[in-house]
PAPAGU-584152 format. One line per field, with one value per residue: x, y, z of N, C-alpha, C, O, CB in turn. Coordinates in steps of 0.2 Angstrom, whole numbers, plus 5000, padded with zeros to 4 digits. Each point is the difference from the previous one (the first is absolute). Glycine has a CB too. Layout:
n.x	(X; ...) $
n.y	(Y; ...) $
n.z	(Z; ...) $
ca.x	(X; ...) $
ca.y	(Y; ...) $
ca.z	(Z; ...) $
c.x	(X; ...) $
c.y	(Y; ...) $
c.z	(Z; ...) $
o.x	(X; ...) $
o.y	(Y; ...) $
o.z	(Z; ...) $
cb.x	(X; ...) $
cb.y	(Y; ...) $
cb.z	(Z; ...) $
This chain:
n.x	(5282; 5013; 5003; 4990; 4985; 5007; 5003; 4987; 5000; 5014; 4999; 5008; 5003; 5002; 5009; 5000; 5009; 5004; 5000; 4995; 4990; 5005; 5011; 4988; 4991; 5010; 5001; 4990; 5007; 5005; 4991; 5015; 5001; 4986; 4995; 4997; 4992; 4988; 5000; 5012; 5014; 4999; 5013; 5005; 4984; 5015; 5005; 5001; 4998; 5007; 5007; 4990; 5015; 4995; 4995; 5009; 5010; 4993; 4989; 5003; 4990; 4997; 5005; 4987; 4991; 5010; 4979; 5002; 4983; 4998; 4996; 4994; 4993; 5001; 4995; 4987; 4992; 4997; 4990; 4986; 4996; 4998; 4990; 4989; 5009; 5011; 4987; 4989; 5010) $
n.y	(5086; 5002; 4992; 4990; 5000; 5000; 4987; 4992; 5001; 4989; 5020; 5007; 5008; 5011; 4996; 5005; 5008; 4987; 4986; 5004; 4990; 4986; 4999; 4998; 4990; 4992; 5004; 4992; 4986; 4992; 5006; 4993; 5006; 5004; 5006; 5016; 4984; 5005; 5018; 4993; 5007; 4990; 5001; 5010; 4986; 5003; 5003; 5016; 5011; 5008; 5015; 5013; 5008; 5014; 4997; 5010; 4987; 4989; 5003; 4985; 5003; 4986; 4991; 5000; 4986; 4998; 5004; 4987; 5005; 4998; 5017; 5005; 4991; 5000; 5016; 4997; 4993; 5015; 5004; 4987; 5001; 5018; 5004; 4998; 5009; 5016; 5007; 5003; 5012) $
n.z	(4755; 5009; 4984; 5013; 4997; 4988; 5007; 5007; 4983; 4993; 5002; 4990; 5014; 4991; 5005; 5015; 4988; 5006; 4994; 5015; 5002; 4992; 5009; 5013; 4988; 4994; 5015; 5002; 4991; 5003; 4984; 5003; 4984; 5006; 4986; 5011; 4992; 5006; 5007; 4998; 4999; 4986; 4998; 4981; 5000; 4998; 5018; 4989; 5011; 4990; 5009; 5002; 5001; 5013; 4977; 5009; 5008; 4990; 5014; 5000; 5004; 5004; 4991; 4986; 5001; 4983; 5002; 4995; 4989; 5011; 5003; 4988; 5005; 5015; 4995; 4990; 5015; 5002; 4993; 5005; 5015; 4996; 4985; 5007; 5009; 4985; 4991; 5018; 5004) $
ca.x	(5003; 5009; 5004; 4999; 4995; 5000; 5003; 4995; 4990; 5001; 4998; 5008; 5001; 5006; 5006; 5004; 5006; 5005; 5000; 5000; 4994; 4999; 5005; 4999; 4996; 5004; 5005; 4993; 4997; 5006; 4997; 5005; 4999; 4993; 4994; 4993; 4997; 4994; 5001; 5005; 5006; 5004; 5008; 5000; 5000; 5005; 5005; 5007; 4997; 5005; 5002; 4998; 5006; 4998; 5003; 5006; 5008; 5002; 4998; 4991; 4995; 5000; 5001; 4995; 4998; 4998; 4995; 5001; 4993; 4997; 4997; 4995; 4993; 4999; 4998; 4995; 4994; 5001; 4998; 4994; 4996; 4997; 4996; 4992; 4996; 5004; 5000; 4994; 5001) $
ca.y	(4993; 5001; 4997; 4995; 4996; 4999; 4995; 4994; 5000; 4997; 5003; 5003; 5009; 5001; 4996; 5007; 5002; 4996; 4995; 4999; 4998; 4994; 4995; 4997; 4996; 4991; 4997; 4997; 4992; 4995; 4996; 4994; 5002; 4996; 5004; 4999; 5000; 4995; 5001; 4997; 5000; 4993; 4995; 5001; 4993; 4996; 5001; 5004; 5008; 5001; 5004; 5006; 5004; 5009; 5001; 5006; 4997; 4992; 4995; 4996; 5003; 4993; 4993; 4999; 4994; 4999; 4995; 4995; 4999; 4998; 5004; 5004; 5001; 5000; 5005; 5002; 4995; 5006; 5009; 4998; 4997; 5006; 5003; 5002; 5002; 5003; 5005; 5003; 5003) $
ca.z	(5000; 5000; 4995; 5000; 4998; 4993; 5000; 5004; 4996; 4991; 4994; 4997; 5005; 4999; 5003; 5005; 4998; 5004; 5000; 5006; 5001; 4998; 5001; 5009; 5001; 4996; 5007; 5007; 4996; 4996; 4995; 4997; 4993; 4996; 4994; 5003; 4995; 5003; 5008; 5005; 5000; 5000; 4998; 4992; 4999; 4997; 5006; 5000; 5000; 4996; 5002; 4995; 4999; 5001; 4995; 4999; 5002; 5000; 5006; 4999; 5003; 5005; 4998; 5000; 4996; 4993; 4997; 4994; 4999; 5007; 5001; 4997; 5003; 5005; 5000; 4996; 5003; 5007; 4997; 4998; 5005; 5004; 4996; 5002; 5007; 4999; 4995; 5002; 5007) $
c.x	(5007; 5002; 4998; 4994; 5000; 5002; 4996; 4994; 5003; 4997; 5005; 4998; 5004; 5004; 5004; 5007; 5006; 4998; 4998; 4994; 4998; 5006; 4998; 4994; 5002; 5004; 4996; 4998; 5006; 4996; 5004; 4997; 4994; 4994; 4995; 4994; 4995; 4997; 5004; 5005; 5002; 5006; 4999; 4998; 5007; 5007; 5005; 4997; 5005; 5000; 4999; 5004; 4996; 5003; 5006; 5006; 5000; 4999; 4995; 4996; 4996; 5000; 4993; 4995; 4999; 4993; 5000; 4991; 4997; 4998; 4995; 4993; 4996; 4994; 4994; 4994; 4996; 4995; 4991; 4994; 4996; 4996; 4994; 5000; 5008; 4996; 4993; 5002; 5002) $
c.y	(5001; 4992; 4992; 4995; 4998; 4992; 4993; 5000; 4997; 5004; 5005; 5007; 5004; 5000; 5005; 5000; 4995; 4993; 4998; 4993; 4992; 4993; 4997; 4995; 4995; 4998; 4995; 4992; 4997; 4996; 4996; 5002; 4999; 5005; 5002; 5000; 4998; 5003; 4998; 5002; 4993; 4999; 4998; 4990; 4998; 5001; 5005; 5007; 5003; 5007; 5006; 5006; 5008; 5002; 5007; 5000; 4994; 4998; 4994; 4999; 4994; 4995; 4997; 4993; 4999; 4994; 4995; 4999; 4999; 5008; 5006; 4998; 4999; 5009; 5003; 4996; 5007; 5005; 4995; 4998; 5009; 5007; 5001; 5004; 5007; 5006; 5005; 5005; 5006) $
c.z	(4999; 4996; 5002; 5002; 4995; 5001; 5002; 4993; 4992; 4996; 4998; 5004; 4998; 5004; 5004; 4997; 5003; 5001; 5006; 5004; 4998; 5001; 5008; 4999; 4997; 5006; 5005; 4997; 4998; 4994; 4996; 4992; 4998; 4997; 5007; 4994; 5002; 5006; 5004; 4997; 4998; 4995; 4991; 4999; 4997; 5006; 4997; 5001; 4997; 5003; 4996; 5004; 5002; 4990; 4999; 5005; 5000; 5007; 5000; 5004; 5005; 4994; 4997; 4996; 4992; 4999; 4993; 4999; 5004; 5005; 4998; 5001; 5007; 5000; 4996; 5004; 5005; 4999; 4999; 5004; 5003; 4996; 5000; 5005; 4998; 4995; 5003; 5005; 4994) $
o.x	(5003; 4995; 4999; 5000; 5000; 4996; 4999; 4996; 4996; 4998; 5006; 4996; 5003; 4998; 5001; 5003; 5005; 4994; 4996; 5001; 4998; 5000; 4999; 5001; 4996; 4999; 5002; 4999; 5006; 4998; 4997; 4997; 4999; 4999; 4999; 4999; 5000; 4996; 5001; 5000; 5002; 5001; 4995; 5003; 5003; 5005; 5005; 4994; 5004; 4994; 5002; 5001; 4994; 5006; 5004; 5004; 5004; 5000; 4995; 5002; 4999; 5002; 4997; 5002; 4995; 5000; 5003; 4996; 4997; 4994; 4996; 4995; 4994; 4994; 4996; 4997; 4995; 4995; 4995; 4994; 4995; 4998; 4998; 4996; 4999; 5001; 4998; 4995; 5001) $
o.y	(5003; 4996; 4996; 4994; 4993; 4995; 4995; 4995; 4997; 4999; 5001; 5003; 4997; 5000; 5006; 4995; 4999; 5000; 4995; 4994; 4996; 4994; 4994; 4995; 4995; 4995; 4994; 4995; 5001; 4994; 4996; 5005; 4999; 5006; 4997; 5003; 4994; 4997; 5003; 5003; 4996; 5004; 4998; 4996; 4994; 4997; 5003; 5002; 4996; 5002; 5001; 5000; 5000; 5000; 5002; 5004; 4997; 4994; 4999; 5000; 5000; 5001; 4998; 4997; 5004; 4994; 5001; 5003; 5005; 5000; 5003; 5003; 5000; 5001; 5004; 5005; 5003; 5001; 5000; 5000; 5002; 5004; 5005; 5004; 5005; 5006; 5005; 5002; 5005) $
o.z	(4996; 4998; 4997; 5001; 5000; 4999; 4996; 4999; 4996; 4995; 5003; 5004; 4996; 5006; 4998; 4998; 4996; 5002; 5001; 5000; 5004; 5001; 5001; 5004; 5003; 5003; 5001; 5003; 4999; 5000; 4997; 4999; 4994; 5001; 5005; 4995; 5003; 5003; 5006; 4994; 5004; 4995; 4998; 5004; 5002; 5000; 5004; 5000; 4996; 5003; 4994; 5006; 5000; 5000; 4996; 4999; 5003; 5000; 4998; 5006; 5006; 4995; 5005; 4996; 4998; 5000; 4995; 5004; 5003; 5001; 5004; 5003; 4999; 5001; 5003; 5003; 4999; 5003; 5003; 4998; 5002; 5004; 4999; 5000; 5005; 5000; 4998; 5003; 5002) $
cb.x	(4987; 5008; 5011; 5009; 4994; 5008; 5010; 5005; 4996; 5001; 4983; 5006; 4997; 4998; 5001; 4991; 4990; 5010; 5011; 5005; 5000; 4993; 5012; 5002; 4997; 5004; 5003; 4993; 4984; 5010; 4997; 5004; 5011; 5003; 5001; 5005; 5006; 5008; 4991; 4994; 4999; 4988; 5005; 5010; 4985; 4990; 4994; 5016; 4990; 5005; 5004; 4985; 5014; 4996; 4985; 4986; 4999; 5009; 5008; 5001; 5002; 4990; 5014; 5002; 4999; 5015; 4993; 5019; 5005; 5014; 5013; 5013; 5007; 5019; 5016; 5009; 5014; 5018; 5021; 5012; 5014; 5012; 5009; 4999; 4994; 5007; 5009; 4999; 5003) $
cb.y	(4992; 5012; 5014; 5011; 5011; 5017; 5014; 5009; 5016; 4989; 4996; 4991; 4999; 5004; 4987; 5004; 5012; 5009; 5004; 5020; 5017; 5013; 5012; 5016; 5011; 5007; 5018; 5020; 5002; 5004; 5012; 4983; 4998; 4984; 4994; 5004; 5005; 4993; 4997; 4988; 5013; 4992; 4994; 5017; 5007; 5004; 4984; 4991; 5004; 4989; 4991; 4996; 4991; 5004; 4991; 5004; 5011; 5006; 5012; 4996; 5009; 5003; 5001; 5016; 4995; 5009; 5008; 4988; 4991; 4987; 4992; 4998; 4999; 4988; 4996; 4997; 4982; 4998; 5009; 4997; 4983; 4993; 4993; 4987; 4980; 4984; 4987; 4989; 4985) $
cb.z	(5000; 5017; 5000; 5000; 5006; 4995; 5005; 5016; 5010; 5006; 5000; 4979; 5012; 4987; 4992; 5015; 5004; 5004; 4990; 4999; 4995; 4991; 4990; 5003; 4999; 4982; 5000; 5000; 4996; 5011; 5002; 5012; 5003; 5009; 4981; 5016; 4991; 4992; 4993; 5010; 5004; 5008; 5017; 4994; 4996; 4985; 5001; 4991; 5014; 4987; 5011; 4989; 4989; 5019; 5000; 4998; 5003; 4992; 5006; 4989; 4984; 5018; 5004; 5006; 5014; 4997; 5011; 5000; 4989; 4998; 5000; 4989; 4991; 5003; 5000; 4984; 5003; 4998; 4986; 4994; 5002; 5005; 4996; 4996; 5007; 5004; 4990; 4995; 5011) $
């Protein structure tokens, strides 16, 4: 499995040495700032985002949606809805 299934499938992996690969596939999309919650791509309820950084030059990296409650739990519901069929497989 190459980096850019991982990515279509959402599952974890180890990680490749070069960025390359992931950066082209964000490039190809446009997920804009948003949560994935539930399977879907959606929008912070409260609307802000905020700026994450490469910690060893300060670059920055992107722009990202700031979850607030509302999303939490959206996100817990989510998890909570998909644990049976999650914990049976």
């Amino acid at each position: 499995m190459n980096i850019l299934d991982r990515y279509h499938a959402m599952e974890y992996g180890p990680a490749p040495e070069a960025r390359n690969e992931a950066d082209a596939w964000l490039a190809a999309r446009d997920f804009g700032k948003a949560l994935f919650i539930g399977g879907d791509w959606k929008a912070a309820a409260g609307g802000k985002t905020f700026e994450t950084s490469e910690p060893s030059s300060g670059k920055l990296l992107a722009e990202v949606s700031d979850a607030n409650a509302a999303d939490i739990d959206a996100a817990v519901a989510a998890a909570a809805k998909a644990l049976p069929k999650w914990s049976a497989a």
